[in-house]
N, C-alpha and C positions, 0 to 999 in steps of 0.2 A: 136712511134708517137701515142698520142691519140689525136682523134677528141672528137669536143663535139659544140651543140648550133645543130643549129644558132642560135647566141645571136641575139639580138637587139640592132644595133648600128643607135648610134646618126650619124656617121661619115658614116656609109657603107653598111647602110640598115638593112639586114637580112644578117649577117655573119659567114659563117661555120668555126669554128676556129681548126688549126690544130695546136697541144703543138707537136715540135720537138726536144723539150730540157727540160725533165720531170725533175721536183726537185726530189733530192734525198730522202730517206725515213726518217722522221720526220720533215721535208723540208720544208715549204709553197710555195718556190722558188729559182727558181737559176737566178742570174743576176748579174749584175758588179754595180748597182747600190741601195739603200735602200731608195728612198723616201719617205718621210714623211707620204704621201699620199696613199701609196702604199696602195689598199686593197685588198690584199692578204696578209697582214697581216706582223709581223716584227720578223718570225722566219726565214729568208733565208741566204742559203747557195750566199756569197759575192766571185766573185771570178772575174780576168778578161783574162782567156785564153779561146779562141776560139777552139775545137776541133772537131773529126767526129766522130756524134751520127749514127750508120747505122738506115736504114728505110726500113722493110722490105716490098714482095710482099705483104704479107699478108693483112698490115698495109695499102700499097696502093690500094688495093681492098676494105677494111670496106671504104676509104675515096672517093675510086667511087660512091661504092653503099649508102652510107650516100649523095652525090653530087645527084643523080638521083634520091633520095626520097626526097630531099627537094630544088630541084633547089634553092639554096643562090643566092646573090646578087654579094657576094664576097666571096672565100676560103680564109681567113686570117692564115699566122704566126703569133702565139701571145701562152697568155697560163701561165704558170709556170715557165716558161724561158726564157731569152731575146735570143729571133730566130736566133741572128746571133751568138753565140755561137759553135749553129751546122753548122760545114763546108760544110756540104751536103744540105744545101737550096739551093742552085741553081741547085744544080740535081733535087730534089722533084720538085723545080717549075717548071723546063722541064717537068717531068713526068707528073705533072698535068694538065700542057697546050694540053698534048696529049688527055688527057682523054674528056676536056670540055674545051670551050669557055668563060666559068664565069672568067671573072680577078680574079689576084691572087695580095692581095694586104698583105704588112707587117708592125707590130705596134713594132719599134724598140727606142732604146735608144741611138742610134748612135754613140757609143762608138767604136767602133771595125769598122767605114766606114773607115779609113785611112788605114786599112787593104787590099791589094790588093782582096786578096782570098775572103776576105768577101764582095767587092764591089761587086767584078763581081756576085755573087751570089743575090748581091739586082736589081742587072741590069736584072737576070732574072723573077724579078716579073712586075706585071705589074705597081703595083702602093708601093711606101716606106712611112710613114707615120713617119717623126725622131723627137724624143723629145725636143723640149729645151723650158726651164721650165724658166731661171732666162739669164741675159746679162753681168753677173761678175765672176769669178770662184770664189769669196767668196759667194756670192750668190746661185751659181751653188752647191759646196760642202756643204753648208747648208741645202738645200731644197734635193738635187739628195742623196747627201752622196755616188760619186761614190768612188770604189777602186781607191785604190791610182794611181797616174802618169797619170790618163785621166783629160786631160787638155780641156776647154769647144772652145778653141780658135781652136784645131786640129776636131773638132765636126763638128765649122760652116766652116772650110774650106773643111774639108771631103765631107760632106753634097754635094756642088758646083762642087764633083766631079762625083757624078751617073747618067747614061744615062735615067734612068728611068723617069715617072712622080714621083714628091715628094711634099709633103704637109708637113709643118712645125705643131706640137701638141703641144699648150702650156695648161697648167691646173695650174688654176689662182686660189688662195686661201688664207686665211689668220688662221695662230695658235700661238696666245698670240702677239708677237713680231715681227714676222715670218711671209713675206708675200711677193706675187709679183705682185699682183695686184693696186699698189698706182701710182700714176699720173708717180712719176718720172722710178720708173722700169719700167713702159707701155711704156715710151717717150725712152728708154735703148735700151727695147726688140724690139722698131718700126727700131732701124738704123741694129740691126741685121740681121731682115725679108729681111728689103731692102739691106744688103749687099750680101745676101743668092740669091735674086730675082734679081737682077744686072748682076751675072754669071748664075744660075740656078731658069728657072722663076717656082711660086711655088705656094702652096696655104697656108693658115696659116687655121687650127682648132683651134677655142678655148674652151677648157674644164673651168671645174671646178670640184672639190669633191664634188659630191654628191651623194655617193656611202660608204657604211661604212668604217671605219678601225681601225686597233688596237691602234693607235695614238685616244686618246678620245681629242672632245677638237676643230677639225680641221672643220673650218669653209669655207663653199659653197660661190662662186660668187652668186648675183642674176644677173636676167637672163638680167633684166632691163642693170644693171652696165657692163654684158657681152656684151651688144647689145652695148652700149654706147661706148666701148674698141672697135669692132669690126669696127665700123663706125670709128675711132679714126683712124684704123690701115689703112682701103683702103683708104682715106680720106689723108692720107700722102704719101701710099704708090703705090696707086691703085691696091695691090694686094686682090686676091676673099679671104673675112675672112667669115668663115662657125663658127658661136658661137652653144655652147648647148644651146639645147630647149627640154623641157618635152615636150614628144609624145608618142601618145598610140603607145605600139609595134603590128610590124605587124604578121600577124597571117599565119604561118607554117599547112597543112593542110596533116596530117600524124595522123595514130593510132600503135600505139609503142604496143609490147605486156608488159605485166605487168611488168614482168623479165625486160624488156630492160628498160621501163620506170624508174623505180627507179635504175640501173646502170647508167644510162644516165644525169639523174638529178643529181649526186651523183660528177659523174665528170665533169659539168656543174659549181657547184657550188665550185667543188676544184681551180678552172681557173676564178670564177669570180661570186663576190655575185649578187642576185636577187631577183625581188618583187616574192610572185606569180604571179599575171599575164603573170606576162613576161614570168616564167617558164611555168606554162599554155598554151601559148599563141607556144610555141615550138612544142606543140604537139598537134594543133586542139581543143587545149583552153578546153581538158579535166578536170575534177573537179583531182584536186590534193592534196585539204586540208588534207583529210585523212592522205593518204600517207608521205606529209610533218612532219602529227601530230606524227605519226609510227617515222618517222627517228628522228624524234627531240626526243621521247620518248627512241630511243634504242643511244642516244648521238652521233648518226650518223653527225647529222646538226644543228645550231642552227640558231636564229635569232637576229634581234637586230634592234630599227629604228631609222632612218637618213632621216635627211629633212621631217621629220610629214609623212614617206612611211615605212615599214617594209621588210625589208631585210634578205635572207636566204642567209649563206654560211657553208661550208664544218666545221666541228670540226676540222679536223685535221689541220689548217691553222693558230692554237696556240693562 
């Protein structure tokens, strides 16, 4: 298990995110699905068997002691891997709930909830957070590209089956041809929300890409057209739709020693690109240019900008 952040989330505040299902080496990621979007890049190991990663003591002491230096918002499963992979999320999330009070929430792709083993595992966090991106399995395969035989109709009935609280994430985008944000997929995706919220009442996130990726090309919601969709969706549905919004991140009040600071940035940015600020902003808004200039110099990290913002992530993310 590696810890890294707290990132800045739109969705969850200040989120300490724990990877419980590290990609293998030359890897950007492990997951059952390749979207489009994905920025982590489009080197990932594709696979769709769920197994058990162990978690050591060890592993769960750095994620104490990382919890009590930067009290988050939320401990999130997320990362290099889709969390439910590892069979052992609902042990860690009991272990966690012992250590601290902070909800323990998960950013999954919903493939594996028809899984008995892996429900009860999302039953123990406090909050599930499942993707569904398109309303059609032609759609779904186009945009997701999951492995084969996950079908998007066993998803939304899965979904209707967890005791947990759940929030529906959709990330709304357009590349060349390719897109799911047009009147008629929004009017698709709204009977899904509502058949999901029918049995299981819920909240709908709505993203967009505006975060780099190896896909050149892929085109952000504006915030305007997000907000417009959002009111579209309670508006039919009455369920709570939270759209993205640019906001300053919030600021983490910690001094990391040198050592730790550039280890920490390193796997930070293997799990998920970033402005400086925000990396900045992780550690008491420390001056970081240098340091960033160092990694990018020894092809440690690179950059790249998206949306008129510049963007740092990991080199080895292909």
């Amino acid at each position: 298990m590696k810890i890294y952040g707290p990132v800045p989330s739109w969705r969850l505040g200040n989120s300490l995110g724990a990877d419980i299902v590290e990609a293998p080496k030359s890897y950007c990621k492990i997951c059952s699905f390749d979207c489009v979007y994905c920025q982590l890049g489009d080197t990932g190991l594709k696979t769709n068997k769920p197994e058990q990663y162990p978690v050591s003591e060890k592993e769960l002491q750095i994620l104490k002691n990382r919890i009590k230096a930067t009290k988050p918002d939320y401990i999130t499963f997320s990362g290099q891997g889709e969390p439910t992979f590892n069979l052992n999320l609902g042990y860690v999330a009991k272990r966690i709930k012992k250590m601290t009070k902070i909800p323990v929430a998960v950013l999954t792709n919903a493939s594996f909830i028809k899984n008995d083993s892996v429900r009860q595992g999302l039953n123990q966090c406090d909050f599930v957070i499942a993707k569904i991106d398109a309303p059609s399995q032609e759609l779904f395969e186009a945009i997701n590209q999951p492995s084969p035989g996950i079908m998007l109709k066993d998803i939304i009935k899965s979904i209707t089956k967890l005791k947990t609280k759940v929030a529906i994430q959709t990330l709304l985008f357009t590349y060349k041809n390719l897109t799911n944000a047009d009147d008629k997929t929004i009017k698709q995706l709204i009977k899904i929300y509502k058949q999901i919220n029918d049995v299981k009442p819920t909240t709908v996130f709505l993203g967009t890409a505006y975060r780099p990726t190896d896909l050149r090309g892929i085109i952000s919601i504006k915030e305007q057209r997000l907000k417009e969709i959002a009111h579209k969706i309670n508006y039919e549905t009455g369920i709570e739709v939270i759209y993205y919004k640019k906001s300053e991140p919030l600021l983490i009040r910690r001094k990391p020693r040198p050592d730790e600071l550039e280890r920490e940035i390193i796997t930070l940015l293997e799990r998920r690109p970033c402005t400086e600020e925000e990396i900045s902003t992780r550690f008491g808004k420390v001056n970081i240019s240098l340091l960033l200039d160092e990694l990018i110099k020894g092809n440690i990290i690179e950059k790249r900008r998206q949306n008129n913002r510049i963007y740092y992530f990991a080199k080895s993310r292909g």
